[in-house]
DOBABA-557735 format. One record per atom (N, C-alpha, C): atom name; x, y, z. Coordinates in Angstrom, 2 decimals. Example, Ala and Ser with C-alpha at 12.3 -4.5 7.8 and 13.67 -1.06 7.14 Angstrom:
<pts>
+------+---------+---------+---------+
! site !      xx !      yy !      zz !
+------+---------+---------+---------+
!    N !   13.19 !   -5.69 !    7.80 !
!   CA !   12.30 !   -4.50 !    7.80 !
!    C !   13.20 !   -3.30 !    7.80 !
!    N !   12.85 !   -2.25 !    7.08 !
!   CA !   13.67 !   -1.06 !    7.14 !
!    C !   12.90 !    0.03 !    7.87 !
+------+---------+---------+---------+
</pts>
This chain:
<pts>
+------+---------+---------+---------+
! site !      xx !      yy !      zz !
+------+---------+---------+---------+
!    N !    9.14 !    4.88 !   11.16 !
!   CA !    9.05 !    5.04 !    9.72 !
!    C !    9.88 !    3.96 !    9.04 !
!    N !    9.24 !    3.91 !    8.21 !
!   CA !    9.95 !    2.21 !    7.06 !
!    C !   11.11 !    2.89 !    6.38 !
!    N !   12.27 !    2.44 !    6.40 !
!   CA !   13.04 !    3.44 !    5.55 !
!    C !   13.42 !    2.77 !    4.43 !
!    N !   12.51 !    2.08 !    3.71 !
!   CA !   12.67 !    1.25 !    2.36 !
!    C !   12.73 !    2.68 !    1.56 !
!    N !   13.11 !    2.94 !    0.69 !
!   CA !   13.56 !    4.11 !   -0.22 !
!    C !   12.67 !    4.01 !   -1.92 !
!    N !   12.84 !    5.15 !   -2.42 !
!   CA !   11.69 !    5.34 !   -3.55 !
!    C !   12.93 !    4.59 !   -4.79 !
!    N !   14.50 !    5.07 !   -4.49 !
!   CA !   15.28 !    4.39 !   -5.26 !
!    C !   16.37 !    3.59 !   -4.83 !
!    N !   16.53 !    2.53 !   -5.80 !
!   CA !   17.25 !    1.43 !   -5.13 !
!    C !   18.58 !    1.82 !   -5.02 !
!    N !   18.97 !    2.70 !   -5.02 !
!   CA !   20.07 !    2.94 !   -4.03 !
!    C !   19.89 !    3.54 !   -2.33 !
!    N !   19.04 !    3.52 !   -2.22 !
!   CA !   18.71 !    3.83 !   -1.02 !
!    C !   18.92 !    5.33 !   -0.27 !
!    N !   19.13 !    5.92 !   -1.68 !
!   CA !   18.93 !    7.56 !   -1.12 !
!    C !   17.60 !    8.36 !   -1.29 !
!    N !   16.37 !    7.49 !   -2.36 !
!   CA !   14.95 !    7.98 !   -2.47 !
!    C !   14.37 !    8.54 !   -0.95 !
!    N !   13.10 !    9.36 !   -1.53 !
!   CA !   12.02 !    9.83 !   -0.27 !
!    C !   12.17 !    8.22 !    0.69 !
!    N !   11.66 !    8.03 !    1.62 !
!   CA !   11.32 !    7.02 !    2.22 !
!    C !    9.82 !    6.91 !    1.56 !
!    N !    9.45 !    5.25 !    1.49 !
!   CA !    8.29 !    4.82 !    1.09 !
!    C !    7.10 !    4.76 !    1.01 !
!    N !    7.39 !    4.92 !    2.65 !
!   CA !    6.04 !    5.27 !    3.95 !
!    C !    5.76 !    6.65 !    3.39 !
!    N !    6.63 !    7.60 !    3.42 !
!   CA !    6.14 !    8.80 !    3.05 !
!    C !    5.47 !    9.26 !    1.61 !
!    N !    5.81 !    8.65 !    0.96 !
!   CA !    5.10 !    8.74 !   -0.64 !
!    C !    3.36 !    8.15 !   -0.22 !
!    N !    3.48 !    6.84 !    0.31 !
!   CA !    2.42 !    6.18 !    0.11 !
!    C !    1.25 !    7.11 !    0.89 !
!    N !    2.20 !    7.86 !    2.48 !
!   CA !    1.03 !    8.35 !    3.02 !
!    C !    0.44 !    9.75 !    2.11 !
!    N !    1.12 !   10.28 !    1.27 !
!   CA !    1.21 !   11.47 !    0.77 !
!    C !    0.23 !   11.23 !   -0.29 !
!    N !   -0.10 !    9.97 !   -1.40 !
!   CA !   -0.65 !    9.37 !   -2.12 !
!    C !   -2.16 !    9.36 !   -1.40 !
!    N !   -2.26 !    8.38 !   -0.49 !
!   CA !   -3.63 !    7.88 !    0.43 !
!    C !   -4.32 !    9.38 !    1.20 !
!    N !   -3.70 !   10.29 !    0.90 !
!   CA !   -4.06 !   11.17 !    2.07 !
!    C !   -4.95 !   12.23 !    0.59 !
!    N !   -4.72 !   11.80 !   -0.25 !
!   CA !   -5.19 !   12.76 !   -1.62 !
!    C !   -5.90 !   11.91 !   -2.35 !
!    N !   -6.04 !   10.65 !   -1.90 !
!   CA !   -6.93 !    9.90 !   -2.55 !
!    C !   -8.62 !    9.60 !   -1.27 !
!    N !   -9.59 !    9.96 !   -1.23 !
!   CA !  -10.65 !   10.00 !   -0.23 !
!    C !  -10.95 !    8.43 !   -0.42 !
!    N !  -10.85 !    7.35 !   -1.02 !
!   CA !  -11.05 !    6.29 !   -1.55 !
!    C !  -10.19 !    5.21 !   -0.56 !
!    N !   -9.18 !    5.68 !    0.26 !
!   CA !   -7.96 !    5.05 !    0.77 !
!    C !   -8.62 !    5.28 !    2.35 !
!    N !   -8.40 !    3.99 !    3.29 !
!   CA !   -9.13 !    4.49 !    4.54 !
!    C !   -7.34 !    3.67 !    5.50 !
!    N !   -6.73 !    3.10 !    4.88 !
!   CA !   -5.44 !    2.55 !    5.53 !
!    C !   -4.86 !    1.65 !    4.68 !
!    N !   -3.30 !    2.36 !    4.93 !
!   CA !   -2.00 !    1.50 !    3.72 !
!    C !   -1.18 !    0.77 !    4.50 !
!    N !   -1.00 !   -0.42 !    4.13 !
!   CA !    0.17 !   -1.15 !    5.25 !
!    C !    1.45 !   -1.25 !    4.01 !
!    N !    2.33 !   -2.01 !    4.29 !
!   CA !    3.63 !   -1.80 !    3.34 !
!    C !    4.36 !   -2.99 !    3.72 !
!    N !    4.26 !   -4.11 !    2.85 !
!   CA !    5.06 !   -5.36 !    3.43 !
!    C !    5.89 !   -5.57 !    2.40 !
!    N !    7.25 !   -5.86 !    3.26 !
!   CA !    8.65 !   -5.71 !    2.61 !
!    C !    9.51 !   -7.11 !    3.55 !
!    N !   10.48 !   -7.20 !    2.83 !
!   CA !   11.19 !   -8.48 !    3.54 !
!    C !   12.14 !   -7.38 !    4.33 !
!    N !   11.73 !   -7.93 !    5.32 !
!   CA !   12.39 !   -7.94 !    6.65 !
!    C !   13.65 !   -7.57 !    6.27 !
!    N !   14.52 !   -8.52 !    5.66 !
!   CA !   15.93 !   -7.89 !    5.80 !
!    C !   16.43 !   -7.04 !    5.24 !
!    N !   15.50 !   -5.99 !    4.48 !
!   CA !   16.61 !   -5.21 !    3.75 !
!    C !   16.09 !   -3.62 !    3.70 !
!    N !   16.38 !   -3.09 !    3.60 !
!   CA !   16.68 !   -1.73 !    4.21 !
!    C !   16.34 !   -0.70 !    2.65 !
!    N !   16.92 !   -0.71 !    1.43 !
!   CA !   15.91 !   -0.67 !    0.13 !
!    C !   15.60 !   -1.98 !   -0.15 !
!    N !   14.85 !   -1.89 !   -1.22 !
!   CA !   13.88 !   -2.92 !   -2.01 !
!    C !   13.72 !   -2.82 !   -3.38 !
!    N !   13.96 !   -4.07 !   -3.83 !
!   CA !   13.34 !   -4.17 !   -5.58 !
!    C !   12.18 !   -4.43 !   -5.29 !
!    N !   11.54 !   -4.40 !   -6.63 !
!   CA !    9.63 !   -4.41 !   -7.12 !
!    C !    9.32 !   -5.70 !   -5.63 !
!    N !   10.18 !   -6.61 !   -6.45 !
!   CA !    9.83 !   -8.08 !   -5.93 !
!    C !    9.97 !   -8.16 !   -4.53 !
!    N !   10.84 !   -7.07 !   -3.88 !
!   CA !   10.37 !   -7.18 !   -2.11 !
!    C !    9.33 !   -6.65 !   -1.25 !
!    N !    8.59 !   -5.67 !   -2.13 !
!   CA !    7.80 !   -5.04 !   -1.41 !
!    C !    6.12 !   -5.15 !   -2.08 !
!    N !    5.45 !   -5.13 !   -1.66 !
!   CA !    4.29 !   -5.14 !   -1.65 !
!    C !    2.95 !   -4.09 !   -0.90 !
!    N !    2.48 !   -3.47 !   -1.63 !
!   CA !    0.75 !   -2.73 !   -0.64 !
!    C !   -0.25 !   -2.75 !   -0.39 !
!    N !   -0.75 !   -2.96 !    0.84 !
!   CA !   -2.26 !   -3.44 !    0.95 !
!    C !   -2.74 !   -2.10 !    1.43 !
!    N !   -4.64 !   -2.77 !    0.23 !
!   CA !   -5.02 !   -1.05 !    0.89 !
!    C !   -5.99 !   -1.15 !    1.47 !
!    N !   -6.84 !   -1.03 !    2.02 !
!   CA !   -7.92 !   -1.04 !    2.98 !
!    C !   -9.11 !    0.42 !    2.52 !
!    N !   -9.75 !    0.14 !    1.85 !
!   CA !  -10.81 !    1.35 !    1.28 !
!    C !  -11.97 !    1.47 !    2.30 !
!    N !  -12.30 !    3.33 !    2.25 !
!   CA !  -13.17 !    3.53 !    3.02 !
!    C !  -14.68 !    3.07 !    2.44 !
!    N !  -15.09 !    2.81 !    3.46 !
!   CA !  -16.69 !    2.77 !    2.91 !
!    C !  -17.74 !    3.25 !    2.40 !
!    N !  -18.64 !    2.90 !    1.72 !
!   CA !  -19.42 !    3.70 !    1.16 !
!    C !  -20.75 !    4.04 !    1.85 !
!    N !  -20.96 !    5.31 !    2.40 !
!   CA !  -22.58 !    4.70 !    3.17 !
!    C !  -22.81 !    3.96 !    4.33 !
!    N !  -23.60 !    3.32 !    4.30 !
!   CA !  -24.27 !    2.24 !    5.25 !
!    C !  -23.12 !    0.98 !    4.96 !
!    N !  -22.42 !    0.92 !    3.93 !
!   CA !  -22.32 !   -0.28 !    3.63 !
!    C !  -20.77 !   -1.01 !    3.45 !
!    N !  -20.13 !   -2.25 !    4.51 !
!   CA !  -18.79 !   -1.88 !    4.56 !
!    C !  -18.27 !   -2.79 !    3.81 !
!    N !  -19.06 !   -2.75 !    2.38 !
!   CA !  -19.12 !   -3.61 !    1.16 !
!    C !  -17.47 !   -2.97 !    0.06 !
!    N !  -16.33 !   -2.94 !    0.12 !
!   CA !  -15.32 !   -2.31 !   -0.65 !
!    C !  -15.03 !   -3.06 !   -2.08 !
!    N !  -15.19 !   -4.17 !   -2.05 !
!   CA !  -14.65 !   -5.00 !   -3.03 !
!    C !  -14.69 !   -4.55 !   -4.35 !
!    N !  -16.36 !   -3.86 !   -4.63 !
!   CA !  -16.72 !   -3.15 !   -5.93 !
!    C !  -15.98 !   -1.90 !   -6.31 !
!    N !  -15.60 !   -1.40 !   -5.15 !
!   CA !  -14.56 !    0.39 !   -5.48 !
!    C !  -13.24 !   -0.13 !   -5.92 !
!    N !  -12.77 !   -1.49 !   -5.21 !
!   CA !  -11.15 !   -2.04 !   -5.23 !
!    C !  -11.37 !   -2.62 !   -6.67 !
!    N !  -12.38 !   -3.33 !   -7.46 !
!   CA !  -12.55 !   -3.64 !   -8.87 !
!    C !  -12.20 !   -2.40 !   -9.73 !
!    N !  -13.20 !   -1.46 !   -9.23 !
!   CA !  -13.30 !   -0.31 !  -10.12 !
!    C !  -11.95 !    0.67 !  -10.43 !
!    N !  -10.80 !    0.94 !   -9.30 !
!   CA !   -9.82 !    1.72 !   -8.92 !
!    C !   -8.43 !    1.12 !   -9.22 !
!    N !   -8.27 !   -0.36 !   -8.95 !
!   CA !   -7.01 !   -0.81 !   -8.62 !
!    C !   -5.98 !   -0.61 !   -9.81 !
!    N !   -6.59 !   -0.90 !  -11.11 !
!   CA !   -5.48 !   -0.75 !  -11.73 !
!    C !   -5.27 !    0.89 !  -11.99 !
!    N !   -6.15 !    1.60 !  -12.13 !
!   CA !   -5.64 !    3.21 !  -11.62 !
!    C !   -4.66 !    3.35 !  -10.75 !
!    N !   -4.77 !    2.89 !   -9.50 !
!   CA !   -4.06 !    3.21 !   -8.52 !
!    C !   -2.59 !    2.59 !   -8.44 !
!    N !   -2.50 !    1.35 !   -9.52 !
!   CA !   -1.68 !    0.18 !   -9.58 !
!    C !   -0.58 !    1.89 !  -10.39 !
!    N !   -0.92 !    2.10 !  -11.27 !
!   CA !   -0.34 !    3.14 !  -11.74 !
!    C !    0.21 !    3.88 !  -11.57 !
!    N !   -0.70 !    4.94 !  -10.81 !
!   CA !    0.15 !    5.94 !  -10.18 !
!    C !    0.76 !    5.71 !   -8.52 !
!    N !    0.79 !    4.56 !   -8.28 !
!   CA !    1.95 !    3.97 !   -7.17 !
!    C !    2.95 !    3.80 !   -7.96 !
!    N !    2.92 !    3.30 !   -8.84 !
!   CA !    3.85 !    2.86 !   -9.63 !
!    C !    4.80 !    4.61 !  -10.38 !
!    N !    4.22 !    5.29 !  -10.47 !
!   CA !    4.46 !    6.46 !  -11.05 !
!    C !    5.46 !    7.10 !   -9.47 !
!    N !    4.62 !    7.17 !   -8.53 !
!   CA !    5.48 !    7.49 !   -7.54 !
!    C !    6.38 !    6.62 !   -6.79 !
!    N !    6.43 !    6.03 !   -7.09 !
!   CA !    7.34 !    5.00 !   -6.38 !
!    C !    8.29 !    4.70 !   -7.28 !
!    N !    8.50 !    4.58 !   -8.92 !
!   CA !    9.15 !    4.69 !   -9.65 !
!    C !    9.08 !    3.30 !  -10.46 !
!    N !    8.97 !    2.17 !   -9.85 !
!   CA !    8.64 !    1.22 !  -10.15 !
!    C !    7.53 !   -0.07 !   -9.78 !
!    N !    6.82 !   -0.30 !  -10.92 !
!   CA !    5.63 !   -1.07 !  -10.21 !
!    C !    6.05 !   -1.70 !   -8.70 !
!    N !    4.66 !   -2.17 !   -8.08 !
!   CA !    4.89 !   -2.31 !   -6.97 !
!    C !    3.47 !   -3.10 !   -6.96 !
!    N !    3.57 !   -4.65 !   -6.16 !
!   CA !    1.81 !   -5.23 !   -6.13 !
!    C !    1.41 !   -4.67 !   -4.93 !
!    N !    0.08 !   -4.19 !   -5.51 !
!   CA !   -0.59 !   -4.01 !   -4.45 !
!    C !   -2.17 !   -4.78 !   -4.12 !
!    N !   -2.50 !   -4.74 !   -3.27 !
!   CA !   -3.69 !   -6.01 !   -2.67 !
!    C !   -4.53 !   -5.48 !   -2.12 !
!    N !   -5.72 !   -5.78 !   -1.94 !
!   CA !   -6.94 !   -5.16 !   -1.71 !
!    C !   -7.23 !   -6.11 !    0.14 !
!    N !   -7.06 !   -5.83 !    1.07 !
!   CA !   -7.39 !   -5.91 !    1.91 !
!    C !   -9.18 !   -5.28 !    2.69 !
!    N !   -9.40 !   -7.00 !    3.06 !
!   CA !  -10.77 !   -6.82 !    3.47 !
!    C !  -10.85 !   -6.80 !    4.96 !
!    N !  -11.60 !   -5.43 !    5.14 !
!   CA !  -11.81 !   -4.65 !    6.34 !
!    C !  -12.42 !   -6.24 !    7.45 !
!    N !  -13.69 !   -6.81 !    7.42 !
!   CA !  -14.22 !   -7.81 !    7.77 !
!    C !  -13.35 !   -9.06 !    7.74 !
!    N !  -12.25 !   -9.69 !    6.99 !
!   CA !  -12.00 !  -10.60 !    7.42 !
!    C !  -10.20 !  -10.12 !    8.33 !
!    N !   -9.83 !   -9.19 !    7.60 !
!   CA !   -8.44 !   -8.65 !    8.64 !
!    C !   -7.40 !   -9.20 !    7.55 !
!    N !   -8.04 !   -9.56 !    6.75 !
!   CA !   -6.66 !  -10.49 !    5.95 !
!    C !   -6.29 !   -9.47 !    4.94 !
!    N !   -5.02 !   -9.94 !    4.29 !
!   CA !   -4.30 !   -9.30 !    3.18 !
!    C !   -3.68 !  -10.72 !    2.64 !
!    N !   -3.59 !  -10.56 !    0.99 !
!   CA !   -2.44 !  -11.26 !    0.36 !
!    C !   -0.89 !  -10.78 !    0.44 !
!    N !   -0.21 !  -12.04 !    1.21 !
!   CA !    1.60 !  -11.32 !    1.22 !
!    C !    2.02 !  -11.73 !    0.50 !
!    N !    2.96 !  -11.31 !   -0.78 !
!   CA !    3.94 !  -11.76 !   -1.32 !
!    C !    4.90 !  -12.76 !   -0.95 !
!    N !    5.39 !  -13.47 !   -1.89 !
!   CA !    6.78 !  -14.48 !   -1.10 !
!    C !    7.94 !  -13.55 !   -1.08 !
!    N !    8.16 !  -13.85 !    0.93 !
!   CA !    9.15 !  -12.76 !    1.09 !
!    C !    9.51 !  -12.20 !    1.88 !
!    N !    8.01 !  -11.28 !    1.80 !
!   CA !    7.60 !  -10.62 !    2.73 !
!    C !    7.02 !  -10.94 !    4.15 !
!    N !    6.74 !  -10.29 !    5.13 !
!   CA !    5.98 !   -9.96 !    6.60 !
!    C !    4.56 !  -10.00 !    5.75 !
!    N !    3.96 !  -10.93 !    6.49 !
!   CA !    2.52 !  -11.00 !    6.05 !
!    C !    1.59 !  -10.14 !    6.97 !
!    N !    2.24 !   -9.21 !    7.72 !
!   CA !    1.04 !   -8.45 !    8.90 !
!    C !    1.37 !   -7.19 !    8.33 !
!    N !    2.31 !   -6.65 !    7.65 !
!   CA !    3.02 !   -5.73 !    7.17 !
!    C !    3.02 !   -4.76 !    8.26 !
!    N !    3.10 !   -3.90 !    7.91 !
!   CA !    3.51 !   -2.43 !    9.05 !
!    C !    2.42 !   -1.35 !    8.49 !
!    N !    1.50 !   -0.60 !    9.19 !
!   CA !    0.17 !    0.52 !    9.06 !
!    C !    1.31 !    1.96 !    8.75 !
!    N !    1.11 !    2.09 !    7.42 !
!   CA !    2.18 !    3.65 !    7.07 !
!    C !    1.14 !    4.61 !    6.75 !
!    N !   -0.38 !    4.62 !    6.71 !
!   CA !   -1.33 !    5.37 !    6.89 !
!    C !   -2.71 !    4.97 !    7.11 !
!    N !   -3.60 !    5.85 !    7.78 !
!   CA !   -5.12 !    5.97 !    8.84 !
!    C !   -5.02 !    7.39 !    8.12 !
!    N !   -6.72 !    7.16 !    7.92 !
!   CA !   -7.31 !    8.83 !    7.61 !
!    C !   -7.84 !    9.05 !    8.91 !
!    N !   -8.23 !   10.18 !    9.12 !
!   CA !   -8.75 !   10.03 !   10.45 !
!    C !  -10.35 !   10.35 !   10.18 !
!    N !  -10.74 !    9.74 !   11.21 !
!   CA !  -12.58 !    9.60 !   11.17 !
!    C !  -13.11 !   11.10 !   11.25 !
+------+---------+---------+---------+
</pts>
């Protein structure tokens, strides 16, 4: 478990746990990674970052149009639970990639999977 914290003093929920608690109530969320700089143990806005990986629709493992439609919703209420904005990035299932922040671990760490 990531023990980056919800407040910057470093006594918040842990991070991992909000986000999985978030993705697990959202059916739209198919895997959250959480990239944070390496060295530090809490985090301001500017160290951490979320990529989300959306389930598919159908036949079709087309996400880009749900991540248009959702993100700044979701930009929100991450931000609501987490306490302070936080970027988050739309990761495409087909190419494996994510945008990393400067900073951060660009492979980030998997803090939730729905299960099939």
């Amino acid at each position: 478990m990531i023990r980056l914290t919800s407040r910057s003093d470093g006594r918040g929920q842990p991070l991992s746990l909000l986000l999985e608690g978030w993705a697990a109530r959202n059916p739209k969320i198919r895997r959250v990674w959480l990239l944070a700089n390496a060295g530090r143990e809490s985090a301001d806005a500017e160290d951490i970052a979320i990529a989300l990986e959306l389930q598919p629709v159908g036949d079709s493992e087309e996400t880009l149009a749900i991540w248009m439609a959702h993100c700044e919703q979701w930009r929100k209420e991450l931000a609501a639970h987490v306490g302070h904005p936080v970027p988050i990035n739309w990761r495409d299932p087909d190419r494996g990639k994510m945008a990393a922040p400067r900073g951060t671990e660009g492979a980030g760490t998997l803090v939730y999977e729905r299960a099939r």
